[in-house]
C-alpha positions in Angstrom: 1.3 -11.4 -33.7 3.6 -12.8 -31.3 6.7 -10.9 -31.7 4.1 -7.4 -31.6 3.3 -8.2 -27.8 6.6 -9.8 -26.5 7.5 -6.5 -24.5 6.0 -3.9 -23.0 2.1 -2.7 -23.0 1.2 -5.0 -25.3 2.0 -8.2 -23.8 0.3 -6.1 -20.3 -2.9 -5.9 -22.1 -3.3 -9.2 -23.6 -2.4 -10.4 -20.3 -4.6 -8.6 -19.2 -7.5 -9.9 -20.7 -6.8 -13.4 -19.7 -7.1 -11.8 -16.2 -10.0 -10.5 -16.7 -11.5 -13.7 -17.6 -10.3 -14.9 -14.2 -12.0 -12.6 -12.5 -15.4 -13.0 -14.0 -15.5 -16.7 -13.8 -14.7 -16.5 -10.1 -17.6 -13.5 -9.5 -20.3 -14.3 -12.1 -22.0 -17.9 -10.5 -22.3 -16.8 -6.7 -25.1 -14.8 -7.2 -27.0 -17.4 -9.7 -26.6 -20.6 -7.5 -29.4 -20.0 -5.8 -32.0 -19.5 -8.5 -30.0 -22.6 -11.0 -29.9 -24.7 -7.7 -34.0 -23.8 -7.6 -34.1 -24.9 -11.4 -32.0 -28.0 -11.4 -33.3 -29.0 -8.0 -30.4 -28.0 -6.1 -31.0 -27.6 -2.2 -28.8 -25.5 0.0 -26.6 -28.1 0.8 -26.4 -29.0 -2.4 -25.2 -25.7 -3.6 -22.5 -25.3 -0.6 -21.1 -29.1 -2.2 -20.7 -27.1 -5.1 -18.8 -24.0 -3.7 -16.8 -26.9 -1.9 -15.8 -28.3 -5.2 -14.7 -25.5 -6.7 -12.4 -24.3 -3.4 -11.3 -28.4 -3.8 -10.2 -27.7 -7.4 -8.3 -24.5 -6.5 -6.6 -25.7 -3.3 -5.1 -29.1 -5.6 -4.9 -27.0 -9.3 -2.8 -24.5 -7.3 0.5 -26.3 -7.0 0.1 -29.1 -10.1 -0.3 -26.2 -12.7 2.2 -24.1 -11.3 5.3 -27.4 -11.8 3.7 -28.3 -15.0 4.2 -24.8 -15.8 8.0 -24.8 -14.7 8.6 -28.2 -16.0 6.1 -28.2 -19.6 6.5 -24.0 -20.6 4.5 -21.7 -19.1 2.9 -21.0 -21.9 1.4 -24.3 -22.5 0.1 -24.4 -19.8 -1.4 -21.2 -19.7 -3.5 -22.5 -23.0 -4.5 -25.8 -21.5 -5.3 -23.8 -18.2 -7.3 -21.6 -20.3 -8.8 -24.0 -22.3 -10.5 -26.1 -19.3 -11.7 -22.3 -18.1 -13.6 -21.9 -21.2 -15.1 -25.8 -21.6 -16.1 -26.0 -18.1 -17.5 -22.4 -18.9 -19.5 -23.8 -22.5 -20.8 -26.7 -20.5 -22.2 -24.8 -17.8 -24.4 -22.7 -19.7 -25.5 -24.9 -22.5 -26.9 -27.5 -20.4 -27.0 -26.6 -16.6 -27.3 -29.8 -14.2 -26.3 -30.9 -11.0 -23.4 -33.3 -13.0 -22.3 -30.4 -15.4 -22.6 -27.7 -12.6 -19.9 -29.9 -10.8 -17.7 -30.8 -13.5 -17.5 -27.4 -15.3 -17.5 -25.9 -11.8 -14.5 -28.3 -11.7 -12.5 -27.2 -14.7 -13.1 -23.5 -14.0 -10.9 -24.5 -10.7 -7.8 -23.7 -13.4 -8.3 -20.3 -12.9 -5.6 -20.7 -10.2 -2.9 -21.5 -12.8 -3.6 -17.9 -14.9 -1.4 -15.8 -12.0 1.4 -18.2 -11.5 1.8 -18.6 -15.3 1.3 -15.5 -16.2 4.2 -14.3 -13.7 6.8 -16.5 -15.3 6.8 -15.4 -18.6 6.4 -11.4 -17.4 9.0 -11.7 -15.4 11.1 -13.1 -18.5 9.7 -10.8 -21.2 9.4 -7.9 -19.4 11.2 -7.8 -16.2 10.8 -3.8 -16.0 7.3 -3.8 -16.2 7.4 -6.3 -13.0 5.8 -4.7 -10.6 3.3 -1.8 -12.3 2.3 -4.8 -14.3 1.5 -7.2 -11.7 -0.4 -4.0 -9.7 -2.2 -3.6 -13.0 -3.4 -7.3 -13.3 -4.5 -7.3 -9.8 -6.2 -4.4 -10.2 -8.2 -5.8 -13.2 -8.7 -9.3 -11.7 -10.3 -7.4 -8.2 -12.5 -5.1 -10.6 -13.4 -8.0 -13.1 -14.9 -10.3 -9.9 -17.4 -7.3 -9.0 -18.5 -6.7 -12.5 -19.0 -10.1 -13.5 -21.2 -10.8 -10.5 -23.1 -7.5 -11.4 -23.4 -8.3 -15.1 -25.0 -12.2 -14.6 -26.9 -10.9 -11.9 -28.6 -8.3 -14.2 -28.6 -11.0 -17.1 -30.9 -13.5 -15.1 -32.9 -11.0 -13.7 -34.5 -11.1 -17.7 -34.2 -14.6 -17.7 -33.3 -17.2 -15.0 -30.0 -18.9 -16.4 -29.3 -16.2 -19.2 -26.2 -15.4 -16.4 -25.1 -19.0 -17.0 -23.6 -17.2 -20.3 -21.4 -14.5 -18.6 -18.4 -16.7 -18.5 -18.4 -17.9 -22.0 -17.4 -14.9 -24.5 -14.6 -13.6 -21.5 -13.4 -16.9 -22.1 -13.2 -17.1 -25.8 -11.1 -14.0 -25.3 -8.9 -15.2 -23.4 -8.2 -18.2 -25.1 -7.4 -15.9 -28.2 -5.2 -14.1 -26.0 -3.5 -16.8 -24.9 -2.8 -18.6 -28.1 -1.5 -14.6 -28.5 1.2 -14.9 -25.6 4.8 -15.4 -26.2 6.6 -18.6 -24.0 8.5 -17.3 -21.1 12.6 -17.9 -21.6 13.1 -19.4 -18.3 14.8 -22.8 -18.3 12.5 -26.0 -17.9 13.9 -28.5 -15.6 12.6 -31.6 -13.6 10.2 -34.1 -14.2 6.6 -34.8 -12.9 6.7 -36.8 -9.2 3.2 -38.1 -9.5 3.2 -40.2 -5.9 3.7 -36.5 -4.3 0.5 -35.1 -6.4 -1.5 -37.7 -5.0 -0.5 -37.2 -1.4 -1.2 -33.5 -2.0 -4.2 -33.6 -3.6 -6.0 -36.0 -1.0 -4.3 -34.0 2.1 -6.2 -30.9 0.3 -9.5 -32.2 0.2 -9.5 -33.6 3.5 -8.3 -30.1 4.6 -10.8 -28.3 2.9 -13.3 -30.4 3.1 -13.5 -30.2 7.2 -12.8 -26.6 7.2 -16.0 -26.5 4.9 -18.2 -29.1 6.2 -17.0 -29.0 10.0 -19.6 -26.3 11.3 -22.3 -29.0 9.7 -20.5 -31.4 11.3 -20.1 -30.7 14.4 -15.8 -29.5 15.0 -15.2 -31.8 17.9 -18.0 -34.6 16.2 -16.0 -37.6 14.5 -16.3 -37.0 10.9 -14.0 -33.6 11.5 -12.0 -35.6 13.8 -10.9 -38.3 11.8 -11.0 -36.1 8.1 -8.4 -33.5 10.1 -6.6 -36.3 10.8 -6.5 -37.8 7.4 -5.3 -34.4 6.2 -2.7 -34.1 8.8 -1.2 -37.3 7.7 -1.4 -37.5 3.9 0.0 -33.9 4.2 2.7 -34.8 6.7 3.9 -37.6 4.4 3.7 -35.7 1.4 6.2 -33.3 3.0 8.2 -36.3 3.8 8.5 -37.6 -0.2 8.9 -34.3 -1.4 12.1 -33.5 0.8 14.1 -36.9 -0.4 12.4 -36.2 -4.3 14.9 -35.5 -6.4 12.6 -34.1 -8.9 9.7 -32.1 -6.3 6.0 -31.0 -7.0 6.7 -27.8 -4.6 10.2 -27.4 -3.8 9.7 -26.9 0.2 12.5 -25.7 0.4 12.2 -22.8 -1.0 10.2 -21.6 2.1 14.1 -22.0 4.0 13.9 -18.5 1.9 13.1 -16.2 4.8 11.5 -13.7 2.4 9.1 -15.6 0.8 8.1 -17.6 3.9 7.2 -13.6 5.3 4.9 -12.8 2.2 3.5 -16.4 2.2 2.4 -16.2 5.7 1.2 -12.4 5.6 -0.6 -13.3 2.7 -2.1 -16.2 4.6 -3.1 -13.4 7.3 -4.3 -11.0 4.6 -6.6 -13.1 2.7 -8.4 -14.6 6.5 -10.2 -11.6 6.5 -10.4 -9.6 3.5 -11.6 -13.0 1.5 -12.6 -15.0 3.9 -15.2 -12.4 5.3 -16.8 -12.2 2.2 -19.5 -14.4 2.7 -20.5 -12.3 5.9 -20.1 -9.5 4.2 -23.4 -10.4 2.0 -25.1 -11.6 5.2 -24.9 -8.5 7.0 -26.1 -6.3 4.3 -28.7 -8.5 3.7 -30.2 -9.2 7.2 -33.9 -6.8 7.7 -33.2 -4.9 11.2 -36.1 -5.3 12.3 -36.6 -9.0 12.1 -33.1 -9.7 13.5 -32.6 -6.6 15.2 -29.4 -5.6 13.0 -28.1 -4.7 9.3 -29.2 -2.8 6.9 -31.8 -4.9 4.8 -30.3 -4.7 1.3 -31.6 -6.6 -1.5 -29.1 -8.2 -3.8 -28.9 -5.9 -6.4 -27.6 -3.5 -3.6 -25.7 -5.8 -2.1 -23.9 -6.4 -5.9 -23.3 -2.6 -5.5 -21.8 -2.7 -2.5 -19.2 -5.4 -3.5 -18.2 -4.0 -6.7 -17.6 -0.5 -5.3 -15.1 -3.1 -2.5 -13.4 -3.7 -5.6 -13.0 -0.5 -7.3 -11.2 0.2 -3.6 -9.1 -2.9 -4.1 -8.2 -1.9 -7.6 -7.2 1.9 -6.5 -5.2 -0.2 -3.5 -3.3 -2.0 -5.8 -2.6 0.5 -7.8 -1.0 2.7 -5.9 1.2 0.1 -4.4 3.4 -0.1 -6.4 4.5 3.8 -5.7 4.4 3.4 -1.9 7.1 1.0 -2.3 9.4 2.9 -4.0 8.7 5.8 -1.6 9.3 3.8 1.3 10.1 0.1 0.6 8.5 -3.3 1.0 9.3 -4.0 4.3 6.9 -0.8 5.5 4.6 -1.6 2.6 3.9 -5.2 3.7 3.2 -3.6 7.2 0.8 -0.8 5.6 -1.2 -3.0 4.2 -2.1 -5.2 7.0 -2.6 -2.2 9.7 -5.1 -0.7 7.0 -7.0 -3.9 6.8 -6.8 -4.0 10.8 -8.3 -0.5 10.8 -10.6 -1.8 8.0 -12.3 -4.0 10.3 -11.6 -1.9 13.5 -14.0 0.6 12.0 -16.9 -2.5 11.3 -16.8 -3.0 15.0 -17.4 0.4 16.1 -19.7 1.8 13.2 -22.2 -0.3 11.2 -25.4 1.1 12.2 -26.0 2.8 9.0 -25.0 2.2 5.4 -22.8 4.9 5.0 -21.1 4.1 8.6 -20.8 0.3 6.9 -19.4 2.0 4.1 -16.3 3.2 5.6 -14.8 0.2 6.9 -15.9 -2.3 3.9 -14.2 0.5 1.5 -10.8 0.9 3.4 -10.7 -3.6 3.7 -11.3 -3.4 -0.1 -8.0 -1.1 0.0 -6.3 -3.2 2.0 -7.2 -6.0 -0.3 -5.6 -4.5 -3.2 -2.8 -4.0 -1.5 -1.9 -7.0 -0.4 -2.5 -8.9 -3.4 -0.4 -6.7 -5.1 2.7 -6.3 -3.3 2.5 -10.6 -2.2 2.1 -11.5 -6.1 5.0 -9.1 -7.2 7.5 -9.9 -4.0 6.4 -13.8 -4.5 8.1 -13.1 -8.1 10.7 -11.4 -6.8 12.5 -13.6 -4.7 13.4 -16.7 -6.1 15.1 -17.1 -9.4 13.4 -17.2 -13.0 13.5 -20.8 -13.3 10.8 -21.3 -9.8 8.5 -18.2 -10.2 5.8 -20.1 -10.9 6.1 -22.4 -7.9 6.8 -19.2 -5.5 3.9 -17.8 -7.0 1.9 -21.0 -6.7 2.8 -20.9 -3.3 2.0 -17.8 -2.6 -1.8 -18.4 -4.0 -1.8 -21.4 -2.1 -1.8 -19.5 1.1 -4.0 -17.2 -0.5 -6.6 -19.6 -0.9 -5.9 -21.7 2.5 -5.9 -18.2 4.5 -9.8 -17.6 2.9 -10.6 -20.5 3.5 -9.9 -20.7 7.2 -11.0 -17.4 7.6 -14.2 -17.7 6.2 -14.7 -21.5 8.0 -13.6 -19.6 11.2 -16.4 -16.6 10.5 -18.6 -19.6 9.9 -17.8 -21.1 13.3 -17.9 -17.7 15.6 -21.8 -17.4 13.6 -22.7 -21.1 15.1 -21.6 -19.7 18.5 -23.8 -16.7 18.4 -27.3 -18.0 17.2 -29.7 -15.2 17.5 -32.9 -16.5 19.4 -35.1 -16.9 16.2 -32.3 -17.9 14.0 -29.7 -16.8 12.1 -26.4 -14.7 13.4 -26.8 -12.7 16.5 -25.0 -9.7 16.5 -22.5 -10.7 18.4 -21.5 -13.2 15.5 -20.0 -10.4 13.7 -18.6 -8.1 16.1 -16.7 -11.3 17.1 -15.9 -12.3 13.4 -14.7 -8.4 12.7 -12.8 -8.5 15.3 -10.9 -11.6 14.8 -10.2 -10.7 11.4 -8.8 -7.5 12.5 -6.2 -9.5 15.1 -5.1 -11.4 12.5 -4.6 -8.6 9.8 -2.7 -7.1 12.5 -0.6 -10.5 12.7 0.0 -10.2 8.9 1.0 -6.5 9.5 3.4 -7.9 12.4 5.2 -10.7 10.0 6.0 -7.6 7.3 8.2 -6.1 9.9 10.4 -9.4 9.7 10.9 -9.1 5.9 14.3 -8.2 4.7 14.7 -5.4 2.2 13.5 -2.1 2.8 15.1 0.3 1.3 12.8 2.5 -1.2 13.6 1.4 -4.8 14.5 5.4 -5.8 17.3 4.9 -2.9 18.6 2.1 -4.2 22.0 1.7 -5.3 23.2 0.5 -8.7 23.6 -3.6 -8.8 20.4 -3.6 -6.0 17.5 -5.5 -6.7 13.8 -3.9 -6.8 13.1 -4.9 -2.9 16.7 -2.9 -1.5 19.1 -6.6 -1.4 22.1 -7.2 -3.4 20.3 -9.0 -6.8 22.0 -12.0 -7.0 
């Protein structure tokens, strides 16, 4: 079966699947924690512990699977990966409680590793399918994460935690497909410098734990004082092992590579307010008008709606992608993408009255979502050699995760400044919060102007590589 899907469309579609999986398991428990957090006893704290856990276990699973991958086979990893997707999956459903919610909430954090591994052995077994493939697997990761939340919401409106079950057979499929998936030929090198995954994993969760917890805190109280200062140091002298490790968890220095310190941080930029607005998103569409005097008082299956047709825009954004960089290279693409998320949010500010209005902007940021994902996973690939795709991808998603992370923790701050007088957001919260978001898509846009490489791939001449430099 192997030697059937080494190349071409094959090994796409069985990569595919294991994608798709992804994408479900991050989209399918939002919309239940509220009713499993009534039915194990959950509060809303309780539940937001939970959503911390699981950004905890992407931020640190990011960068550990990613080396293991590089150092162990990608491959192997991409089973074991898989394999703690579908336990933690198994153990959610079959017995949902507050312990098993946050250790198979936990595993599922390995989701993060499917991309970076997945990149490495495309990138060895079918280098010509590089970038329609990776377009093709955003595409289905964007669209999977609205249809998974759709299909457990539906599924517990029969019967409370019958959604719990959403993850499990999109899991079994993927493991199939995985056990399918031929190794990547890229050398493995270096060993495993443990001291450095320690420093990194607690300068993580101190940095997402006061980005999450620092609005309850208080951001100038001294619990977000003193954990921003823990992350600042276990971070700053994890950056100090890693440059004299001979053997490195995330080679640092490969950011000294101009072009994939430019997609890194535009992909920080990107993800502040196409993911991190999120969360908003839901709140405005939610919130009655005339109890709070704004948004358009959708229930949840609307809401559901709403979001998955955001990702049906993401998925046609990443697909065309591809094409607008061959017609007028990277460079101009990178810059595309973050002026259409600007406009995106530009549009939220000056028309929201009304859902079609609404419509408008949240369909052209679920463009710009799709194209940034795209063209940052496939130039992340792109510029470092085989052997340290998977880190440069890692790295990439990294910043993925830390830019929606601040975004959304800044969102959640500009709310707390705006309280409307009988609770809740005033509207003034989220003109502020589309607005930011807009500045800083247009800051993304900005950093695209500094890549190097822009020369349309058609125009390219012989010995060039995809992005318009000499391949090396």
């Amino acid at each position: 079966m192997t030697s059937a899907i080494s190349r071409g469309r094959g090994l796409l579609a069985t990569m595919t699947v294991i994608v798709v999986c992804s994408g479900v398991v991050q989209g399918y428990l939002t919309p239940l924690l509220p009713v499993v957090g009534q039915h194990v006893g959950i509060g809303g704290v309780g539940q937001n512990n939970l959503y911390l856990l699981s950004q905890l276990a992407f931020a640190v699973l990011t960068p550990l699977l990613s080396r293991w991958g590089d150092i162990h086979g990608h491959r192997r990893l991409l089973r074991v990966a898989v394999a703690m997707v579908a336990a933690g999956s198994l153990l959610i459903a079959l017995r949902p409680t507050t312990a098993t919610l946050a250790v198979g909430m936990g595993l599922q954090g390995a989701v993060v590793g499917f991309f970076p591994l997945l990149a490495g052995i495309l990138r060895s077994r079918a280098p010509e399918h590089g970038r329609a493939g990776i377009s093709v697997l955003v595409g289905a990761l964007l669209l999977s994460i609205g249809v998974g939340g759709l299909v457990s919401g539906s599924l517990s409106e029969e019967h409370a935690l019958a959604g719990l079950w959403t993850a499990v057979p999109f899991a079994a499929l993927a493991l199939g497909a995985a056990l399918a998936l031929p190794d990547s030929t890229a050398p493995r090198a270096g060993r495993f410098n443990a001291p450095a995954a320690v420093l990194l994993t607690l300068g993580l969760a101190a940095l997402v734990l006061v980005l999450a917890q620092g609005g309850t805190w208080g951001w100038a109280s001294a619990p977000s004082a003193l954990t921003a200062l823990a992350a600042v140091v276990f971070l700053a002298v994890w950056v100090r092992v890693e440059r004299g490790a001979a053997h490195p968890l995330v080679d640092i220095g490969l950011l000294r590579n101009p072009r994939l310190a430019v997609v890194s941080a535009h992909t920080f930029c990107a993800a502040f307010g196409t993911i991190g607005f999120l969360g908003a998103n839901a709140v405005f569409l939610g919130a009655r008008p005339d109890d709070e005097g704004y948004g358009l008082g959708l229930g949840s299956q609307t809401i559901a709606l709403v979001s998955l047709a955001m990702v049906v825009a993401g998925c046609a954004g990443s697909t065309v992608t591809p094409r607008l960089a061959r017609l007028v290279g990277d460079r101009t693409t990178l810059v595309a993408g973050g002026t259409v998320g600007a406009l995106g949010f530009l549009c939220l500010v000056l028309f929201h009255r009304s859902l079609p209005q609404y419509l408008v902007g949240a369909l052209v940021v679920g463009v710009a979502t799709g194209m940034f994902e795209a063209v940052t996973r496939t130039l992340s690939v792109e510029v470092v050699a085989d052997s340290e795709t998977a880190v440069s991808v890692g790295i990439n998603e990294l910043a993925l995760s830390l830019g929606a992370a601040i975004g959304a923790a800044v969102i959640g701050a500009l709310f707390a400044g705006h309280p409307a007088p009988g609770g809740g957001v005033a509207p003034a919260g989220h003109l502020w919060s589309w607005g930011v978001c807009a500045a800083v898509a247009l800051a993304g846009a900005a950093l695209g102007l500094l890549f190097r490489g822009t020369a349309p791939a058609r125009s390219a001449a012989p010995g060039l590589a995809p992005s318009g430099e000499a391949a090396a």
